[in-house]
N, CA, C and O atoms as a Tripos MOL2 file, in Angstrom:
@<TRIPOS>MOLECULE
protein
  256   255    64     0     0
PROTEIN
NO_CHARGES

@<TRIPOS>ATOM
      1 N           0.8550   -1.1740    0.0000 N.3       1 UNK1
      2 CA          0.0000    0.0000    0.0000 C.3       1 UNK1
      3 C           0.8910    1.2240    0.0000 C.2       1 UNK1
      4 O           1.7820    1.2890    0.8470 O.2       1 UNK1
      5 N           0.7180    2.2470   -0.9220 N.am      2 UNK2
      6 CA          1.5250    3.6680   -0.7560 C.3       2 UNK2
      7 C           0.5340    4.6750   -0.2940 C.2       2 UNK2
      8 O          -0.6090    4.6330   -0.7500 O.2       2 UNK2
      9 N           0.8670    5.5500    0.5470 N.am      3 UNK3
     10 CA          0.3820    6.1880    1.2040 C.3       3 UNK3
     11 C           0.6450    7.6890    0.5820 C.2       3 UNK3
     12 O           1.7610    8.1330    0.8510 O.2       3 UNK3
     13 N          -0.1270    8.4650   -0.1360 N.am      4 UNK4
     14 CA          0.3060    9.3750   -0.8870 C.3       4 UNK4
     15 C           0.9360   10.2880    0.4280 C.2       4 UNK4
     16 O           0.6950   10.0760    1.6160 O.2       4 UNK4
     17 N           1.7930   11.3420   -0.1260 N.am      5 UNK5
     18 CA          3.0260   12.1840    0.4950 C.3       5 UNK5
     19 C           1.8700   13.7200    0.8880 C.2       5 UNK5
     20 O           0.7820   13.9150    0.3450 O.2       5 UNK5
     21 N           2.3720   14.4130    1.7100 N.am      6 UNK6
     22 CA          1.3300   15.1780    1.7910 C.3       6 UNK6
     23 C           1.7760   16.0610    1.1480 C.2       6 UNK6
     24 O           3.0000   16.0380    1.0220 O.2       6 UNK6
     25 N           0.8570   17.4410    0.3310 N.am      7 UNK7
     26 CA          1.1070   17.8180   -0.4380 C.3       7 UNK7
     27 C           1.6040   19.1010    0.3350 C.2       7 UNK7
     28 O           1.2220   19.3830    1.4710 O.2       7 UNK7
     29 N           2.7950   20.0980   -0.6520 N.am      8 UNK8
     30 CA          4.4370   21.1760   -0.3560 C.3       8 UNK8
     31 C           3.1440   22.2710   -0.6330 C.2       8 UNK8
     32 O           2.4900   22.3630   -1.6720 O.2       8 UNK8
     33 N           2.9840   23.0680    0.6190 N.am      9 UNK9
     34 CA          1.9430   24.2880    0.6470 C.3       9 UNK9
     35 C           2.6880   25.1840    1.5190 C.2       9 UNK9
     36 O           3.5670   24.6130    2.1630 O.2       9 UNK9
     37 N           2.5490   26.6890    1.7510 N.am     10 UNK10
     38 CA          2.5860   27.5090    2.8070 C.3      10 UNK10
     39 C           2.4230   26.8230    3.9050 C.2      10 UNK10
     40 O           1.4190   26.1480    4.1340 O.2      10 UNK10
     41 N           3.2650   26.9260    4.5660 N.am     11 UNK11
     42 CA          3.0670   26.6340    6.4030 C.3      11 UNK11
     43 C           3.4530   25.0240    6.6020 C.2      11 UNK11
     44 O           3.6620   24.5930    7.7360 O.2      11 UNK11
     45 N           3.5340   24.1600    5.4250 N.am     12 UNK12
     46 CA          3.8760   22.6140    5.6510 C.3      12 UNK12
     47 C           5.1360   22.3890    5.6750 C.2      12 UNK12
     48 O           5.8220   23.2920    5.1950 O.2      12 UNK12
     49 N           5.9070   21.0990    6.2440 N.am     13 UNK13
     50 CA          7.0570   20.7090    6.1290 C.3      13 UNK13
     51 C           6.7370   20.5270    4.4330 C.2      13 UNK13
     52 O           5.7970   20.6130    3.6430 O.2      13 UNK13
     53 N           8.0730   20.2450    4.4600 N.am     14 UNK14
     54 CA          8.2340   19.6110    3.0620 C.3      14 UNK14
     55 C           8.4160   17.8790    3.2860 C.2      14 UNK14
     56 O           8.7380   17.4460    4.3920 O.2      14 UNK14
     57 N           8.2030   17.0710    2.2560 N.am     15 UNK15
     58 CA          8.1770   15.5700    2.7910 C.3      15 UNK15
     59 C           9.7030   15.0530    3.1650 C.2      15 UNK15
     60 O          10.6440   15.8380    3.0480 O.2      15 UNK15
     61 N           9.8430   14.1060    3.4820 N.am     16 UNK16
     62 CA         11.2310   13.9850    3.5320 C.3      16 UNK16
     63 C          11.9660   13.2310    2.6780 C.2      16 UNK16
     64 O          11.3210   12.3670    2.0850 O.2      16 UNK16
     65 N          13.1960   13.3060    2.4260 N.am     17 UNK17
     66 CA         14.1850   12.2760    0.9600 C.3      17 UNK17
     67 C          13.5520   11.1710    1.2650 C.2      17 UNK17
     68 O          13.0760   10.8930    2.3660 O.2      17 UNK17
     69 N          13.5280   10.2410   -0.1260 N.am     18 UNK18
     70 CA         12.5990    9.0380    0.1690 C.3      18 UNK18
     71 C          13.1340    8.0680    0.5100 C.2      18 UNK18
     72 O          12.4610    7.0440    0.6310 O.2      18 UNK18
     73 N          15.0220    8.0550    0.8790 N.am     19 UNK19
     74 CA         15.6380    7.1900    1.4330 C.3      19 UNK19
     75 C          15.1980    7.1120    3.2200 C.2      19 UNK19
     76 O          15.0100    6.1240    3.9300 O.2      19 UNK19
     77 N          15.1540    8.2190    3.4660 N.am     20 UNK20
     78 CA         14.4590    8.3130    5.1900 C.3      20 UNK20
     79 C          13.1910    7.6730    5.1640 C.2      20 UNK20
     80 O          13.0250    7.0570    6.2170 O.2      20 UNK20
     81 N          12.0660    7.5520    4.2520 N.am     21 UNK21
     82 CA         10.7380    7.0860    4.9030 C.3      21 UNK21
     83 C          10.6370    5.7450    3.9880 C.2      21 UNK21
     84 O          11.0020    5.4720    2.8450 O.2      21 UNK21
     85 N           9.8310    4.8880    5.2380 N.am     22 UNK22
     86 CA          9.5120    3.5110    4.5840 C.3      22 UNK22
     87 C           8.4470    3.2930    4.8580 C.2      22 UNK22
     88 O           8.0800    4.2040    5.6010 O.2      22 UNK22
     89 N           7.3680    2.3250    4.6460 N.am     23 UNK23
     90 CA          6.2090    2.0760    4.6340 C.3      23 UNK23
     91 C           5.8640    0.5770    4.2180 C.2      23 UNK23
     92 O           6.2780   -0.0190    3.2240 O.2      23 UNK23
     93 N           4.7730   -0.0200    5.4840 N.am     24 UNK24
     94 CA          5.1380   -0.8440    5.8820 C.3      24 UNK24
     95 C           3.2480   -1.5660    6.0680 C.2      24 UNK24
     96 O           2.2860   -0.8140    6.2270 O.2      24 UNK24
     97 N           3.1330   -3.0600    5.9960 N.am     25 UNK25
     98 CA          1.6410   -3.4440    6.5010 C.3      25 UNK25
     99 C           1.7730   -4.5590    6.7850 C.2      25 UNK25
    100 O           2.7720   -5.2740    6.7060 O.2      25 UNK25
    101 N           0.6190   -4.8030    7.1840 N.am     26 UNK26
    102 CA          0.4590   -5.8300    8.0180 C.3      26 UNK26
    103 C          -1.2630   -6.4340    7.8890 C.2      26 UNK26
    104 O          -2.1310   -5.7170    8.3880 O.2      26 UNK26
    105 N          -1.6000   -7.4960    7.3440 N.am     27 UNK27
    106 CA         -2.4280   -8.0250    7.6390 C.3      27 UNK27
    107 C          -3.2850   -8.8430    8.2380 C.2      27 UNK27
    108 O          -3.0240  -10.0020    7.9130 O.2      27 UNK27
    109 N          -4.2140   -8.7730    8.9870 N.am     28 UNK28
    110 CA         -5.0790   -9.4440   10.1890 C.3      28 UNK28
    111 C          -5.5470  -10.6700    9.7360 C.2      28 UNK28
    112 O          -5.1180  -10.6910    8.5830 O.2      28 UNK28
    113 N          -6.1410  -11.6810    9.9110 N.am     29 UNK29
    114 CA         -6.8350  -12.9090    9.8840 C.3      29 UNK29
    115 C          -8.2630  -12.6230    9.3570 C.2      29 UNK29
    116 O          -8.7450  -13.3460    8.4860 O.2      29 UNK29
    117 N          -8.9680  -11.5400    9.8940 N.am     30 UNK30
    118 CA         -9.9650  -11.1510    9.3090 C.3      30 UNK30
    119 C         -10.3340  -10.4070    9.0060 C.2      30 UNK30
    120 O         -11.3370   -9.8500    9.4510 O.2      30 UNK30
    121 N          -9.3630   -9.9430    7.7080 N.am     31 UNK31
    122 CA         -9.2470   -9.1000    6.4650 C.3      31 UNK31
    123 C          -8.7390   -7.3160    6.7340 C.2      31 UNK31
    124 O          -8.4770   -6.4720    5.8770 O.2      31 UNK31
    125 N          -8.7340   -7.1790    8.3280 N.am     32 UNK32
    126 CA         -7.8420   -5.7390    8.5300 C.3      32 UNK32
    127 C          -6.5320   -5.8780    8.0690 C.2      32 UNK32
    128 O          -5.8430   -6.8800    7.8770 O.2      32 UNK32
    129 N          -6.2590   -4.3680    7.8900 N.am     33 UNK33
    130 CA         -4.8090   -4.1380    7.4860 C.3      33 UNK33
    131 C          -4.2600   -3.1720    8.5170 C.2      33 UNK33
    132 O          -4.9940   -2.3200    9.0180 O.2      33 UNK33
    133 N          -3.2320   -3.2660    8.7790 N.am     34 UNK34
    134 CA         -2.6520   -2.3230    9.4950 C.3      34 UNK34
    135 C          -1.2820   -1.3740    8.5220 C.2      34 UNK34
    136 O          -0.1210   -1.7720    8.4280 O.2      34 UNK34
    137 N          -1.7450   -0.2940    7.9990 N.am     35 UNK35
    138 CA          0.1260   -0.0390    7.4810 C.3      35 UNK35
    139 C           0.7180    0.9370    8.4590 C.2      35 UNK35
    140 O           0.1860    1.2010    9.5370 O.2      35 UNK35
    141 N           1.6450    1.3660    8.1070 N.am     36 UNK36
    142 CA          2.5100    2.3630    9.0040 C.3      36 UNK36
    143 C           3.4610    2.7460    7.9580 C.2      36 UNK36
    144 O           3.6800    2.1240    6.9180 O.2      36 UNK36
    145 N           4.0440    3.9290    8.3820 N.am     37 UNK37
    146 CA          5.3610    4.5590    7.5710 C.3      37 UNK37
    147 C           6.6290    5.0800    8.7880 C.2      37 UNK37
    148 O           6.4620    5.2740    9.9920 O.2      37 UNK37
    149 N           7.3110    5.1510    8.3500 N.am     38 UNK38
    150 CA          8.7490    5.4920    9.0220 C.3      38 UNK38
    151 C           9.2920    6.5770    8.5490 C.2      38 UNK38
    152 O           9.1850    7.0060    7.4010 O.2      38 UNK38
    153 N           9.8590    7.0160    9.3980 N.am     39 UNK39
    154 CA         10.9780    8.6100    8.5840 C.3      39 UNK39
    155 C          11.6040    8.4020    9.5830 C.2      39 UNK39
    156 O          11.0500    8.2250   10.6680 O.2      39 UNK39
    157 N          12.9580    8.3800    9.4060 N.am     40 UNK40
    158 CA         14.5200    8.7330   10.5120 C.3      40 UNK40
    159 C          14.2050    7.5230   11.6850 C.2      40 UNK40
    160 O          14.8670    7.4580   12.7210 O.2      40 UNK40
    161 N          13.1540    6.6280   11.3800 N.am     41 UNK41
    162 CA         13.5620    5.2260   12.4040 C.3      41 UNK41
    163 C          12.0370    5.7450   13.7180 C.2      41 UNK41
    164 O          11.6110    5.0880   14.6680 O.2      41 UNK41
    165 N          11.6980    6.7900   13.3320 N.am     42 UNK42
    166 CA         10.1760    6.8560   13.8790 C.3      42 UNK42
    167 C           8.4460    6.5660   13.2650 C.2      42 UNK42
    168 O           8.2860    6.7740   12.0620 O.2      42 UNK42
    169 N           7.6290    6.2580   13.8100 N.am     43 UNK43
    170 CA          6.6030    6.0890   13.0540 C.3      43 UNK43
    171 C           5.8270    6.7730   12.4920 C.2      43 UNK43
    172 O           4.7490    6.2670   12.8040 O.2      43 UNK43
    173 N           5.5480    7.9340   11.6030 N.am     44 UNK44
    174 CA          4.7370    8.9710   11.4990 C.3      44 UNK44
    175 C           3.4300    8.9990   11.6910 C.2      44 UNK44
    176 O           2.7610    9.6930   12.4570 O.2      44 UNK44
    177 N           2.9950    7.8420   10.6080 N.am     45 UNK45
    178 CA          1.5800    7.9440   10.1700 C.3      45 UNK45
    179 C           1.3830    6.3890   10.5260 C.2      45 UNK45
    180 O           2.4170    5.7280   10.6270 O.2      45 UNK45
    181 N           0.1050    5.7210   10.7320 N.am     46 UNK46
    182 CA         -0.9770    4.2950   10.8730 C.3      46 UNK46
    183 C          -1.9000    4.5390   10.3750 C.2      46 UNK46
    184 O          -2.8200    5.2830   10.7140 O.2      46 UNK46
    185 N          -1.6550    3.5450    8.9590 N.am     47 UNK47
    186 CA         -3.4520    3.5790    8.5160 C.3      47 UNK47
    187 C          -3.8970    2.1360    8.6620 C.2      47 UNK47
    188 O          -3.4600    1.0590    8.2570 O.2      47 UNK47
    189 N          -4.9270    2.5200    9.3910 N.am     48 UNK48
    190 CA         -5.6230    1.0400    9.7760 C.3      48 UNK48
    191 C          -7.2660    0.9770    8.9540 C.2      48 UNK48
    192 O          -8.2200    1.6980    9.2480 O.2      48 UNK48
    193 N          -7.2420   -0.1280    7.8400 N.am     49 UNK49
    194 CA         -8.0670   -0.2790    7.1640 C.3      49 UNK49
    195 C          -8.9810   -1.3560    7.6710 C.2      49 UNK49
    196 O          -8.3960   -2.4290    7.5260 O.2      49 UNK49
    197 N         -10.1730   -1.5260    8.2060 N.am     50 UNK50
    198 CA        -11.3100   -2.3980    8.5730 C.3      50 UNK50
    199 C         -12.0040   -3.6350    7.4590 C.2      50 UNK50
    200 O         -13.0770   -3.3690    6.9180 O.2      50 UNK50
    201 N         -11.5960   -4.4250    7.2900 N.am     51 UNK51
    202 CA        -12.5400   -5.5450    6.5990 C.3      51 UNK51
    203 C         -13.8360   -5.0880    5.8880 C.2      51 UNK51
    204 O         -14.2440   -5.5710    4.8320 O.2      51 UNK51
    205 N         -14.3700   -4.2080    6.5140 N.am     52 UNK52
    206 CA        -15.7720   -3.0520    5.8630 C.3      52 UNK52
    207 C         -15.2290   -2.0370    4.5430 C.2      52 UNK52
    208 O         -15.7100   -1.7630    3.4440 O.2      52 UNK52
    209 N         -13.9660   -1.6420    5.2760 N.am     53 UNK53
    210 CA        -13.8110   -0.7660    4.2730 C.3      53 UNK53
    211 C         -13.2250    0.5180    4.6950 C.2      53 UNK53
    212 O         -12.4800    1.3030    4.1090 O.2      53 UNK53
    213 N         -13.7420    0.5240    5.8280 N.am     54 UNK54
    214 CA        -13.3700    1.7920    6.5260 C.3      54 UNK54
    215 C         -12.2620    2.0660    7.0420 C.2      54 UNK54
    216 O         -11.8050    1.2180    7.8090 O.2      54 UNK54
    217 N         -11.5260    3.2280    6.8190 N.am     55 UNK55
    218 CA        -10.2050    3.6640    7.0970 C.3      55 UNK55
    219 C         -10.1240    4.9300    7.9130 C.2      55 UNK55
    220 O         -10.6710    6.0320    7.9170 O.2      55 UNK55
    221 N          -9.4330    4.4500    8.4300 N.am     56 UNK56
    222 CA         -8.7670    5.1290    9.5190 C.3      56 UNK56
    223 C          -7.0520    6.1210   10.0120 C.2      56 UNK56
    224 O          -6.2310    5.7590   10.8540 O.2      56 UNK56
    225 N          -7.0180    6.9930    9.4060 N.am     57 UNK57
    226 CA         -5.4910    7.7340    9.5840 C.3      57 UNK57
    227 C          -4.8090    8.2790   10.7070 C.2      57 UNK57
    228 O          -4.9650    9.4860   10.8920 O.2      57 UNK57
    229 N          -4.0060    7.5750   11.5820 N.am     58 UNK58
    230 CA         -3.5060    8.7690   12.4660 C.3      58 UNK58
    231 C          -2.1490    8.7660   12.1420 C.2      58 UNK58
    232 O          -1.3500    7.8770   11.8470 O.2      58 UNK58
    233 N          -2.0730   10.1730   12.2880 N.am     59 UNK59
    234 CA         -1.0420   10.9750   12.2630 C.3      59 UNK59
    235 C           0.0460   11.1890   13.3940 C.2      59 UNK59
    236 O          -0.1760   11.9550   14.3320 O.2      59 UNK59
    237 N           0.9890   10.6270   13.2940 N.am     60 UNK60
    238 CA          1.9100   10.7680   14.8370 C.3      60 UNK60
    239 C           2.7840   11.6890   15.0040 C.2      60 UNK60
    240 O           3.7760   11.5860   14.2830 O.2      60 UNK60
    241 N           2.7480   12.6120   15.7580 N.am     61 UNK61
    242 CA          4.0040   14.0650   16.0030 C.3      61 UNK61
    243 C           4.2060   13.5360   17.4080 C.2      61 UNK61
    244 O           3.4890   12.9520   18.2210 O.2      61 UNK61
    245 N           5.8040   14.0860   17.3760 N.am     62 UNK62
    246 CA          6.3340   13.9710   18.4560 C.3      62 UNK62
    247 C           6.8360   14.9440   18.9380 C.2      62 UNK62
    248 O           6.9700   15.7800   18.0450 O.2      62 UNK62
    249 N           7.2580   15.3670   20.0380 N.am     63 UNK63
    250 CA          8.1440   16.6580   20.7080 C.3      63 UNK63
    251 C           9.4040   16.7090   20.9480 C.2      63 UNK63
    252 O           9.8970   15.8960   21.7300 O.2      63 UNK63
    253 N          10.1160   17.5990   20.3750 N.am     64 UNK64
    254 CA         11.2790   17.4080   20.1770 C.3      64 UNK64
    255 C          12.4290   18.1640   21.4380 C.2      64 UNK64
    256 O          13.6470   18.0240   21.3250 O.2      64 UNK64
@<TRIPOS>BOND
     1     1     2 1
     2     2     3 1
     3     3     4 2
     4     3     5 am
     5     5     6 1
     6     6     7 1
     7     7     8 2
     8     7     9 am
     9     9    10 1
    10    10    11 1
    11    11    12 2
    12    11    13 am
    13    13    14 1
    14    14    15 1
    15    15    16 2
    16    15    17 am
    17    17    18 1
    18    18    19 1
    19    19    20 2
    20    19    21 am
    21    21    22 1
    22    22    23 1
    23    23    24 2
    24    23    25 am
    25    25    26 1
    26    26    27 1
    27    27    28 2
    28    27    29 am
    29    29    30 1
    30    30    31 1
    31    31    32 2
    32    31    33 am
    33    33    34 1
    34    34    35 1
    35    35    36 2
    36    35    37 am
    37    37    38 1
    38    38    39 1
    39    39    40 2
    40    39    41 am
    41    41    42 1
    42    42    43 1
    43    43    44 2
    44    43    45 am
    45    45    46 1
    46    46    47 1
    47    47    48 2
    48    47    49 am
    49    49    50 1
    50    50    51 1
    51    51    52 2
    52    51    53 am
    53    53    54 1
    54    54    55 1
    55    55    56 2
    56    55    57 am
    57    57    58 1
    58    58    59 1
    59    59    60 2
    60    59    61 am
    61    61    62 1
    62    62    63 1
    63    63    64 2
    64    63    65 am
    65    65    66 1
    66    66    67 1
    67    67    68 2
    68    67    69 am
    69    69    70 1
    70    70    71 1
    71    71    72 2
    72    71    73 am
    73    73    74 1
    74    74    75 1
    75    75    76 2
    76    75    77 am
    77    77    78 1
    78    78    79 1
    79    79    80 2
    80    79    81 am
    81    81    82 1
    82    82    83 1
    83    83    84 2
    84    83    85 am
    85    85    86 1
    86    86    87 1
    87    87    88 2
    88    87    89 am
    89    89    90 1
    90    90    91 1
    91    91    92 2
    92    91    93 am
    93    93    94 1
    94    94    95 1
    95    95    96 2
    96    95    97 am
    97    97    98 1
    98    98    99 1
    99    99   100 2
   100    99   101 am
   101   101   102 1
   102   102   103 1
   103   103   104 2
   104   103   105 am
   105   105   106 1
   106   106   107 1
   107   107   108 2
   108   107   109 am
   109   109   110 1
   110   110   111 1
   111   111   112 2
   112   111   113 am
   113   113   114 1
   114   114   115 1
   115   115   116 2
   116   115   117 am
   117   117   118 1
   118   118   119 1
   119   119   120 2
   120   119   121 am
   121   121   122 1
   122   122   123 1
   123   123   124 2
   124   123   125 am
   125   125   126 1
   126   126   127 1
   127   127   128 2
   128   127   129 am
   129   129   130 1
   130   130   131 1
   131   131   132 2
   132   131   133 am
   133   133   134 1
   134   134   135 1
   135   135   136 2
   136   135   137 am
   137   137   138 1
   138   138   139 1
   139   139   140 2
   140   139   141 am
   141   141   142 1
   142   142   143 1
   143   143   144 2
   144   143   145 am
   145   145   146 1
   146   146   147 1
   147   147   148 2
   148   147   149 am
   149   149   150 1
   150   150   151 1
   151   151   152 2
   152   151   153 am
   153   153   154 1
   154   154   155 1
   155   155   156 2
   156   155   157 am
   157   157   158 1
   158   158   159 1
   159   159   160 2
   160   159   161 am
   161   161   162 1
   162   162   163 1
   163   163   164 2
   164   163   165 am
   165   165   166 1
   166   166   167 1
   167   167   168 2
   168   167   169 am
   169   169   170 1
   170   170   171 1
   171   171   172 2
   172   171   173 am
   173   173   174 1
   174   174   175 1
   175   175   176 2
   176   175   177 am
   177   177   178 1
   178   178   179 1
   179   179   180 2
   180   179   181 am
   181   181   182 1
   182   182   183 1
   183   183   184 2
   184   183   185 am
   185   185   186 1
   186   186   187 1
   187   187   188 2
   188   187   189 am
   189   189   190 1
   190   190   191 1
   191   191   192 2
   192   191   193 am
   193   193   194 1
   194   194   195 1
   195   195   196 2
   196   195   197 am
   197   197   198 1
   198   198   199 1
   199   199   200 2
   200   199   201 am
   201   201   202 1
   202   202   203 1
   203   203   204 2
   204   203   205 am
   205   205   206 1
   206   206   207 1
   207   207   208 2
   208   207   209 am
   209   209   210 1
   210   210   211 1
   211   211   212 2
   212   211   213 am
   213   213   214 1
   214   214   215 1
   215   215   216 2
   216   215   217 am
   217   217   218 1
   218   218   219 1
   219   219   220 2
   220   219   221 am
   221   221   222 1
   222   222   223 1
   223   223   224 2
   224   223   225 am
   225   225   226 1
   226   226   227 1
   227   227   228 2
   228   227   229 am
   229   229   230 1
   230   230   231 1
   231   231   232 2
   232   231   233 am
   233   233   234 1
   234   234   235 1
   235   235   236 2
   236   235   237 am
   237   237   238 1
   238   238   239 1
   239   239   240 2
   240   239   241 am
   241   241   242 1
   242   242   243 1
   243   243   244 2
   244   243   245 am
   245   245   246 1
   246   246   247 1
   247   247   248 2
   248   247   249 am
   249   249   250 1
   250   250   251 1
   251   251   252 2
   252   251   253 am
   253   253   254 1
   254   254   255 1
   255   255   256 2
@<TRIPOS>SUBSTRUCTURE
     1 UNK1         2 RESIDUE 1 A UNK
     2 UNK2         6 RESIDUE 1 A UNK
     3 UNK3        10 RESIDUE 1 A UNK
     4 UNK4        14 RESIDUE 1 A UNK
     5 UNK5        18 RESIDUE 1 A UNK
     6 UNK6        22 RESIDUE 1 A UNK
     7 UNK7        26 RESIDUE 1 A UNK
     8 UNK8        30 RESIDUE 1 A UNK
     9 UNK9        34 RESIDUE 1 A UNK
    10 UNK10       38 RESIDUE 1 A UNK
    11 UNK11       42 RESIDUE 1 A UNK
    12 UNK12       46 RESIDUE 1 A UNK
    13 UNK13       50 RESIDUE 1 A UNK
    14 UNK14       54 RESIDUE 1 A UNK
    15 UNK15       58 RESIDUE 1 A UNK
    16 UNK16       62 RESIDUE 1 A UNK
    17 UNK17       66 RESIDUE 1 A UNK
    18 UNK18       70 RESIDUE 1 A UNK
    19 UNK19       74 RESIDUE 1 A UNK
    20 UNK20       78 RESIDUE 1 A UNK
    21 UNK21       82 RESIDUE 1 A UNK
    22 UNK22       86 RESIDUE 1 A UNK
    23 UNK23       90 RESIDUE 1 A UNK
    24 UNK24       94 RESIDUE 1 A UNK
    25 UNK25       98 RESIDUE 1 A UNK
    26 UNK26      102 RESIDUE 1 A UNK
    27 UNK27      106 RESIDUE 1 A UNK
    28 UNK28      110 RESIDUE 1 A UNK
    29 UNK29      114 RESIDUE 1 A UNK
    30 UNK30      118 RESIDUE 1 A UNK
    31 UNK31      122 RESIDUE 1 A UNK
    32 UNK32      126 RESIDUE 1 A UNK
    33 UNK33      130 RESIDUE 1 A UNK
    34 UNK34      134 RESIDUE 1 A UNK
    35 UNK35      138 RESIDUE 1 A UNK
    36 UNK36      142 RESIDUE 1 A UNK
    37 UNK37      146 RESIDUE 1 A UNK
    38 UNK38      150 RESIDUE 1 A UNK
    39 UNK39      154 RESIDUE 1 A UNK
    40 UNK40      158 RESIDUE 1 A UNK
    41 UNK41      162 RESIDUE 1 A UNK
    42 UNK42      166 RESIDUE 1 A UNK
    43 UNK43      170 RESIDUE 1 A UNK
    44 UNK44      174 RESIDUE 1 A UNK
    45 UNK45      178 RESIDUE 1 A UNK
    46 UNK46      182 RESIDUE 1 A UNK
    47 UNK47      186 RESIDUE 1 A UNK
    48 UNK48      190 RESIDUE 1 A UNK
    49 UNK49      194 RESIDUE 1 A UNK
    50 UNK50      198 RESIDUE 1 A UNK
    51 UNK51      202 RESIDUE 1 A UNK
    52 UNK52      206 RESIDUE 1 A UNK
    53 UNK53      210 RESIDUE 1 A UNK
    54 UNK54      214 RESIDUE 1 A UNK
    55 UNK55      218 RESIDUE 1 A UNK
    56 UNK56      222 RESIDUE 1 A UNK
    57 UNK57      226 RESIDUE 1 A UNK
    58 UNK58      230 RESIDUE 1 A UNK
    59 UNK59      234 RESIDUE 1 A UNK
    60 UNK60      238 RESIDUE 1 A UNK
    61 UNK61      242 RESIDUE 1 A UNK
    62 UNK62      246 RESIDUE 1 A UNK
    63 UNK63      250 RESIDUE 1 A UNK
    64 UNK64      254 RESIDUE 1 A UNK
């Protein structure tokens, strides 16, 4: 699964080199998915997709 990049606007980071982020899933027994992405060895983003259909995005920030 690719997880589109968020899009280069006023006020956004820019994404990061695509050697830093990886992206990653995982599938359940009954039909969930779990993906995730990485940048610099942290987790950013979890999209967790439901057997229904329904998806789910969180977004992970951390404090630096």
């Amino acid at each position: 699964m690719k997880l589109p990049a968020a899009p280069q606007s006023f006020g956004q980071l820019a994404a990061p080199e695509p050697e830093s982020r990886e992206e990653n899933e995982v599938c359940g027994d009954g039909g969930s998915k779990v993906a995730y992405v990485t940048e610099d060895g942290r987790v950013t983003k979890i999209v967790v997709t439901c057997n229904c259909g329904q998806v789910t995005e969180i977004d992970c920030q951390y404090d630096e």
